[in-house]
C-alpha positions as CSV (number, residue, x, y, z in Angstrom):
1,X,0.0,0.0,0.0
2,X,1.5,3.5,-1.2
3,X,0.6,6.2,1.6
4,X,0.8,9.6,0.9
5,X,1.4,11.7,4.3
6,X,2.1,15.5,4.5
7,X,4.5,16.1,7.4
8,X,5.0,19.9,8.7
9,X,8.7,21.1,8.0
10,X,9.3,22.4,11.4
11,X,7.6,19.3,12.8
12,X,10.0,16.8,10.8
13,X,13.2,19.1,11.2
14,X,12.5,19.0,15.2
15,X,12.5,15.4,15.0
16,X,15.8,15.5,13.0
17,X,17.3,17.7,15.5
18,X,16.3,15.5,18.4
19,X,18.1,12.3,16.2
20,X,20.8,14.1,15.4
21,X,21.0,14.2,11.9
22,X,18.9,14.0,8.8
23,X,16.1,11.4,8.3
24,X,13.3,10.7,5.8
25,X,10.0,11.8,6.1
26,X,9.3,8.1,4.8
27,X,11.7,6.3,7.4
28,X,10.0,8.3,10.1
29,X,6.1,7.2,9.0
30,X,7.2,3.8,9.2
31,X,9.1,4.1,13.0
32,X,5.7,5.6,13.9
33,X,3.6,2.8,12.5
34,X,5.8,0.6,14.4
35,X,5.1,1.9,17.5
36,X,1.8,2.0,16.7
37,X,1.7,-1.5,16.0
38,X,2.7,-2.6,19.0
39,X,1.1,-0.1,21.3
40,X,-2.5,-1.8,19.7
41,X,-1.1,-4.9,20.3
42,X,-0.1,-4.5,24.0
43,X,-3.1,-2.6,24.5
44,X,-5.0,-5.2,22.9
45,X,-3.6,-7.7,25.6
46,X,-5.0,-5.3,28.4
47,X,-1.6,-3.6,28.8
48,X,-0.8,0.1,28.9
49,X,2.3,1.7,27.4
50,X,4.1,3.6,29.6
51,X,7.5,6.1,29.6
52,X,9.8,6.2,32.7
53,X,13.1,8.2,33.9
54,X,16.5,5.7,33.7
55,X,15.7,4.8,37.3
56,X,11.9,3.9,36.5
57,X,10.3,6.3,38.4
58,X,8.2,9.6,36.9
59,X,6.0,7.4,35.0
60,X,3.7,8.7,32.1
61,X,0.8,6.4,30.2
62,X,0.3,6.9,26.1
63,X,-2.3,8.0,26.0
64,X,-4.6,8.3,22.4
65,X,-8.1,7.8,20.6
66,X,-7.1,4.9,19.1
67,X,-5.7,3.0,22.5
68,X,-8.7,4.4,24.3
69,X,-10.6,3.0,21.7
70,X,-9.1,-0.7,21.7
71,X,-9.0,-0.6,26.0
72,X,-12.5,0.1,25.8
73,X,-13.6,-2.8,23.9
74,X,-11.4,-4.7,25.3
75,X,-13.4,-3.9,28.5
76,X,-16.6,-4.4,26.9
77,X,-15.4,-7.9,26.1
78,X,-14.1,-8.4,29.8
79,X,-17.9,-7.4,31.1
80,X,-19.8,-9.7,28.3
């Protein structure tokens, strides 16, 4: 499937910045569908993705429509 995405400029070169060096709008789509990939499928699994300091502490859930979306049915299912 050929996906046609328009990224912002400042958006993509902030990204860049934060690598360290130049990357493709294309490479960067497919990190993203990735991550996405396996955020469904942990929250699919009843999980939650979460981000923490080196030491594990300072925790911060993902939070989006689309894992809100999935941990609700997933409730649903749990409750039928």
């Amino acid at each position: 499937m050929e996906v046609r995405l328009n990224v912002d400029d400042d958006f993509l070169r902030n990204i860049q910045d934060t690598i360290g060096g130049p990357v493709k709008a294309a490479d960067v789509l497919r990190d993203a569908l990735t991550l996405l990939n396996w955020a469904v499928a942990e929250a699919a699994n009843g999980r939650v993705v979460l981000s923490a300091t080196n030491t594990g502490k300072d925790l911060h859930r993902l939070v989006m429509p689309t894992l809100s979306k999935i941990e609700t049915r997933a409730r649903q299912s749990v409750e039928a």
